[in-house]
DRENDO-1510 file (C-alpha; in Angstrom, 1 decimal, always signed):
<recs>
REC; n; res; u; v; w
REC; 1; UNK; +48.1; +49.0; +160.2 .
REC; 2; UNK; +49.6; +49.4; +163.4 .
REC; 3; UNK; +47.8; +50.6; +166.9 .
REC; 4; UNK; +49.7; +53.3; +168.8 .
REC; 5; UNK; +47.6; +54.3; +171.5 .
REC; 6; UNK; +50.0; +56.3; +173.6 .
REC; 7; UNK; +53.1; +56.6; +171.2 .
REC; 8; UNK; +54.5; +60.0; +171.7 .
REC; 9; UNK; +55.7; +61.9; +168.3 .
REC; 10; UNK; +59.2; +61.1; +168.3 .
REC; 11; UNK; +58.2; +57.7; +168.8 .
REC; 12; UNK; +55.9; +57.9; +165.4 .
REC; 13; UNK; +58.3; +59.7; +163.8 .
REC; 14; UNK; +60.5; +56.8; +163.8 .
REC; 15; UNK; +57.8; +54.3; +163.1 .
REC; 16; UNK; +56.9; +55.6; +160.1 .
REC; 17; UNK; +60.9; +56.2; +158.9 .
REC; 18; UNK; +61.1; +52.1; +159.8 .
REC; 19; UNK; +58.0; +52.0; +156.9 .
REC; 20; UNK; +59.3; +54.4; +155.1 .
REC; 21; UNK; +62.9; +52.1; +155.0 .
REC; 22; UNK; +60.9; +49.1; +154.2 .
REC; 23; UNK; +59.2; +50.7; +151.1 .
REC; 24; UNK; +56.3; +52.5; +152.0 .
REC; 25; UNK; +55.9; +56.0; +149.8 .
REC; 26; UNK; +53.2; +57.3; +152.1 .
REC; 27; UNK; +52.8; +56.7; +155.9 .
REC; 28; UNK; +50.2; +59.1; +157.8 .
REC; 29; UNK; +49.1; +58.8; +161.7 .
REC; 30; UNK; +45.6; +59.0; +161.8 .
REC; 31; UNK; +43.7; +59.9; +164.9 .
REC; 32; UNK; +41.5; +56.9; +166.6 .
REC; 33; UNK; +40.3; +59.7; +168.8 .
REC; 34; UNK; +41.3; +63.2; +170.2 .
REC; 35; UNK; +42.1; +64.8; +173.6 .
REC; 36; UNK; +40.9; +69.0; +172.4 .
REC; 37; UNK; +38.1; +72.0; +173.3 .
REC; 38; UNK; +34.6; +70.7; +172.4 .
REC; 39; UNK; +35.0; +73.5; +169.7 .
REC; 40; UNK; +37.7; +72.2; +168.1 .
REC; 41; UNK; +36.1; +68.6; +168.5 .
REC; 42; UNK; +32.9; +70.0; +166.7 .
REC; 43; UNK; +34.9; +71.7; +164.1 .
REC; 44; UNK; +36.6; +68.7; +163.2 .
REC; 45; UNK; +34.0; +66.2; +163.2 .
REC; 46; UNK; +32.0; +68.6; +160.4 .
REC; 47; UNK; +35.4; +69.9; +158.3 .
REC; 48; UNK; +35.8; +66.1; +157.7 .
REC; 49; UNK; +32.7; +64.5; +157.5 .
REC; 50; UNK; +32.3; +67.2; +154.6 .
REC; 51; UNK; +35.7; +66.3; +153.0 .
REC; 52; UNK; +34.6; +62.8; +152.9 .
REC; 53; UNK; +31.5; +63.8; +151.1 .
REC; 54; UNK; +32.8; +66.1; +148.8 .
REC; 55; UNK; +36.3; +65.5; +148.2 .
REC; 56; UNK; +37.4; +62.0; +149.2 .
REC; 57; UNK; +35.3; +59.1; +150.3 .
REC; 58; UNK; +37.8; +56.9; +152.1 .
REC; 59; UNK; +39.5; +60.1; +154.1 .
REC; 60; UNK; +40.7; +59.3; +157.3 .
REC; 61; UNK; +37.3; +60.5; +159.3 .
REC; 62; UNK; +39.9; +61.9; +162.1 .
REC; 63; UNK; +42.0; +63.0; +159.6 .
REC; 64; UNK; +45.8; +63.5; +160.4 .
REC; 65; UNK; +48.6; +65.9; +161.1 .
REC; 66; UNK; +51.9; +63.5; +161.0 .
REC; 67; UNK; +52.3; +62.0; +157.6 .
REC; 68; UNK; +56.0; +61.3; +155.5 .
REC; 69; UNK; +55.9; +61.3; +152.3 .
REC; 70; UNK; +58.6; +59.8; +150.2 .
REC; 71; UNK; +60.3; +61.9; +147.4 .
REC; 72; UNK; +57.9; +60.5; +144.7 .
REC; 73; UNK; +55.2; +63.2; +146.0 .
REC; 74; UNK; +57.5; +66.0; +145.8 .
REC; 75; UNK; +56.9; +66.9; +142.3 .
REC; 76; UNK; +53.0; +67.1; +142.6 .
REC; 77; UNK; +53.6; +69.0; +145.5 .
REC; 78; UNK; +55.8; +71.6; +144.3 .
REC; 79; UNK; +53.7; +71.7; +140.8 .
REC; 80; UNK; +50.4; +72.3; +142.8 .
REC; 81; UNK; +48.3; +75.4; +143.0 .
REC; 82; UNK; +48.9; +78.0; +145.2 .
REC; 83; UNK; +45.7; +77.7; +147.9 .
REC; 84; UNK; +45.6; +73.7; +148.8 .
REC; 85; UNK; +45.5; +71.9; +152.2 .
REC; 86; UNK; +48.8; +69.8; +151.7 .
REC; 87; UNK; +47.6; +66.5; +153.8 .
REC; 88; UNK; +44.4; +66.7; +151.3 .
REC; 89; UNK; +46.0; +66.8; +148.3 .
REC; 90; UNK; +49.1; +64.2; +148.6 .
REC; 91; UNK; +45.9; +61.7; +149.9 .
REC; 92; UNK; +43.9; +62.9; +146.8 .
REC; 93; UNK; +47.0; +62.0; +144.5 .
REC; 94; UNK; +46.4; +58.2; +145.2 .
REC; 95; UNK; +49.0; +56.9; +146.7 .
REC; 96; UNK; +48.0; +53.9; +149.1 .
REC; 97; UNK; +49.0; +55.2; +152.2 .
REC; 98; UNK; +50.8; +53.0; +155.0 .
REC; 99; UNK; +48.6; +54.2; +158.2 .
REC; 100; UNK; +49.7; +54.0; +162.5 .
REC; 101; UNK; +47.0; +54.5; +164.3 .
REC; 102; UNK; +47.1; +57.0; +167.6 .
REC; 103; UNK; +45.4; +59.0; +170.3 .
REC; 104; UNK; +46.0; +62.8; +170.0 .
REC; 105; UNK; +46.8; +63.9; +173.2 .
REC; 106; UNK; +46.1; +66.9; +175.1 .
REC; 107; UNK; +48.4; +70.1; +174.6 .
REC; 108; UNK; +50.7; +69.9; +177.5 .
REC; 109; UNK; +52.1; +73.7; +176.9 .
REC; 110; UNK; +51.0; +76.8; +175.1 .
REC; 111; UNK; +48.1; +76.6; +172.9 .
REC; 112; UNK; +47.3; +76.5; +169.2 .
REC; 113; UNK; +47.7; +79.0; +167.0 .
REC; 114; UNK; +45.2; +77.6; +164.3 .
REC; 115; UNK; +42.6; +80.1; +164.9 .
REC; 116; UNK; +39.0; +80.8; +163.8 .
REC; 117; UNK; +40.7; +82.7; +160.4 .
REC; 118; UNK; +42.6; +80.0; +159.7 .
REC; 119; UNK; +40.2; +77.2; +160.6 .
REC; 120; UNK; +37.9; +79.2; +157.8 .
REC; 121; UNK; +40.4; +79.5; +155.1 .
REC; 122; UNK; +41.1; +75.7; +155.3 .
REC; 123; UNK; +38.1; +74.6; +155.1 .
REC; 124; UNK; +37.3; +76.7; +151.8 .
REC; 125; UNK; +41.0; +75.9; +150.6 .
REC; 126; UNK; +39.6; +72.4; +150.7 .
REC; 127; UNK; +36.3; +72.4; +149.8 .
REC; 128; UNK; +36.6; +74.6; +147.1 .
REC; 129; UNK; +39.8; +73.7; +146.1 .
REC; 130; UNK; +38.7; +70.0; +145.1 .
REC; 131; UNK; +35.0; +69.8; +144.3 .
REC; 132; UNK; +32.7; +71.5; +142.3 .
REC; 133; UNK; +29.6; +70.6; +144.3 .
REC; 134; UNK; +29.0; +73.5; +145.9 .
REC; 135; UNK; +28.6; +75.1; +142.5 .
REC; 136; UNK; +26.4; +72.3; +141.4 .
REC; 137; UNK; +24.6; +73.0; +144.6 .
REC; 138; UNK; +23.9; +76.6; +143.9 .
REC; 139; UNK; +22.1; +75.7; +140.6 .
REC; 140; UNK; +20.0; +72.9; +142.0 .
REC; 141; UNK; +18.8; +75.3; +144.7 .
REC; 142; UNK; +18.0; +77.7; +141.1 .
REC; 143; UNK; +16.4; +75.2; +139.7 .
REC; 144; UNK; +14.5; +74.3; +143.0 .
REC; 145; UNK; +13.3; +77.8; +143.7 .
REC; 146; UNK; +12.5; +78.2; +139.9 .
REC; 147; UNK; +10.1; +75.0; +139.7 .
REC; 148; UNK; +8.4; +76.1; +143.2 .
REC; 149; UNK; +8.1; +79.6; +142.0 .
REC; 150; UNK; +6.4; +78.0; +138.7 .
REC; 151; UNK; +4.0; +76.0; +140.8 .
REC; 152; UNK; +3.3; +78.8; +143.2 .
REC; 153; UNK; +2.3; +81.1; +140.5 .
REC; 154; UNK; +0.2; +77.9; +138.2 .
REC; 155; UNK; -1.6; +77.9; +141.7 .
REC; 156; UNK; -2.8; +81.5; +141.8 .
REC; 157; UNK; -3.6; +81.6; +138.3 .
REC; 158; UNK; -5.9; +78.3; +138.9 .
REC; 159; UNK; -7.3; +80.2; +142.4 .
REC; 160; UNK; -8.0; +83.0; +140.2 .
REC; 161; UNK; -10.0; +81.9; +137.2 .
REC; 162; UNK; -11.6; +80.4; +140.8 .
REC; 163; UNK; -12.3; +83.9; +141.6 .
REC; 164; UNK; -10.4; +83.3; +145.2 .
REC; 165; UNK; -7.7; +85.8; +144.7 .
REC; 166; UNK; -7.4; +87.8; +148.1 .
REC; 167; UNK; -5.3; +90.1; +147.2 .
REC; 168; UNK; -5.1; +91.4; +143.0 .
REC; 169; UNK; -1.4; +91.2; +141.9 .
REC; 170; UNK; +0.4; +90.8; +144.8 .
REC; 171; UNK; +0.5; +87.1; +143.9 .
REC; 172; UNK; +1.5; +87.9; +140.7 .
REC; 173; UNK; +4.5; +90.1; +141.9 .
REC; 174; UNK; +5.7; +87.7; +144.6 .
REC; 175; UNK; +5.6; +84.8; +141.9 .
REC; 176; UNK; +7.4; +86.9; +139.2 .
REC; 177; UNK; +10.5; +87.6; +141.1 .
REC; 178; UNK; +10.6; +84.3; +143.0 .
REC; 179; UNK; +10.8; +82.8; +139.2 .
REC; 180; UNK; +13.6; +85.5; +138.6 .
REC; 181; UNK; +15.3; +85.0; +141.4 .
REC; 182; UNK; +15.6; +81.1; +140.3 .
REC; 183; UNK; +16.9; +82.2; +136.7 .
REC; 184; UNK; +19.0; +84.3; +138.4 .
REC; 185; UNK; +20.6; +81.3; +140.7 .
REC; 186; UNK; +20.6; +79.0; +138.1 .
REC; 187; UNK; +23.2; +81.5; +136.1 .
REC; 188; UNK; +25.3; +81.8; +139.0 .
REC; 189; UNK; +25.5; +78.1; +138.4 .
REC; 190; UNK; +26.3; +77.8; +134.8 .
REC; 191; UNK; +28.7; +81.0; +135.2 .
REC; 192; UNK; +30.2; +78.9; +138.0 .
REC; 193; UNK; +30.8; +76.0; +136.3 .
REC; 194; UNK; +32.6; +77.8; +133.4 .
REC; 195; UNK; +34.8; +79.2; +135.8 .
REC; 196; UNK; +36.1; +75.9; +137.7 .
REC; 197; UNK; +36.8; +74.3; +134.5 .
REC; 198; UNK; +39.1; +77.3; +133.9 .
REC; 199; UNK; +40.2; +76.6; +137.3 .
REC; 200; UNK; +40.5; +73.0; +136.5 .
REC; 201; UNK; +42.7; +73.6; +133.5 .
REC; 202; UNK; +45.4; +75.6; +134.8 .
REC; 203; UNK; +45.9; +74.4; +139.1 .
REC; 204; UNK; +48.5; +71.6; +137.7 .
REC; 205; UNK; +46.6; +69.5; +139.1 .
REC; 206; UNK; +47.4; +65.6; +137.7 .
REC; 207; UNK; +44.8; +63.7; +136.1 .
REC; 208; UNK; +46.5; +60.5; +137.3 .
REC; 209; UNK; +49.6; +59.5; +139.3 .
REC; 210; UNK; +51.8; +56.1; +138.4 .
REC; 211; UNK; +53.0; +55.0; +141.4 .
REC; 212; UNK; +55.3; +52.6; +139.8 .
REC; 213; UNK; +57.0; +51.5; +136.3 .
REC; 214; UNK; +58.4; +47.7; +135.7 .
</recs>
């Protein structure tokens, strides 16, 4: 691992070919810290921390933008699914990647044209693309809102045999569809995971890449 503070992009460009010439299959320049709008700072810091929580652990927290890949990725890359983030999925495949650090400078001229829309759609391309938490996450919440629902409504019916209803039924109503609404969620969930293992079946996506044979 190499620091490149103030390296310029041809200059990585030919670092990472030296690499590349002395084997490496995977080279990437990951940001130690970056020169952008606080909105695209802020953007940044959140799209990865929730990479590394959902996707991959050990992603570069910075992530990166320059990477060469040798011509043993091509094939997963060409065989992939349609919607992926390419710099997520050739680190997802495994290969241990050969890594220069640098500082992302500012933009000397023009300005980006990564927009809002496109900011949006990579972050779901990625998120959704390569976990299934957020389905997961939907039927906890069902499950969640289901159990407090329960509770809520073992509570009134307690209150009640009490005699300290306020108001007749009412209770009963709200505690009725809060417990359907749970159901409900925790459908969405099971649907849900049904469909990415569909999804899972048919991306291309390899179960395992071997990096080398002897």
């Amino acid at each position: 691992m190499l620091a490149a503070d103030l390296q310029d992009p041809p200059e990585l460009i030919l670092e990472m070919v030296d690499k590349w010439l002395h084997g490496a299959k995977f080279i990437i320049c990951k940001r130690t810290s970056r020169v952008d709008p606080l909105m695209s700072k802020l953007f940044g810091w959140v799209f990865y921390k929730l990479v590394r929580f959902f996707v991959v652990g050990d992603y570069p927290s910075r992530g990166f933008d320059l990477a060469l890949m040798d011509r043993a990725l091509l094939p997963y890359l060409q065989n992939s699914s349609k919607n992926i983030y390419p710099p997520l999925f050739a680190y997802w495949l495994g290969f241990q990647p050969e890594v220069i650090l640098y500082v992302r400078q500012k933009r000397a001229f023009g300005k980006s044209r990564h927009t809002l829309s496109k900011r949006v759609k990579l972050f779901l391309d990625s998120l959704l693309g390569f976990s299934v938490v957020p389905i997961r996450l939907i039927s906890l919440i069902g499950f969640v809102v289901a159990f407090l629902s329960f509770a809520y409504g073992l509570l009134i019916f307690v209150n009640t045999l009490r005699g300290k209803a306020e108001v007749r039924g009412f209770a009963t109503i709200v505690t009725i569809l809060s417990f359907l609404l749970g159901l409900i969620i925790i459908m969405l969930g099971v649907i849900g995971e049904y469909i990415w293992r569909i999804f899972d079946e048919i991306n291309k996506r390899p179960e395992s890449v071997i990096d080398e044979i002897y």
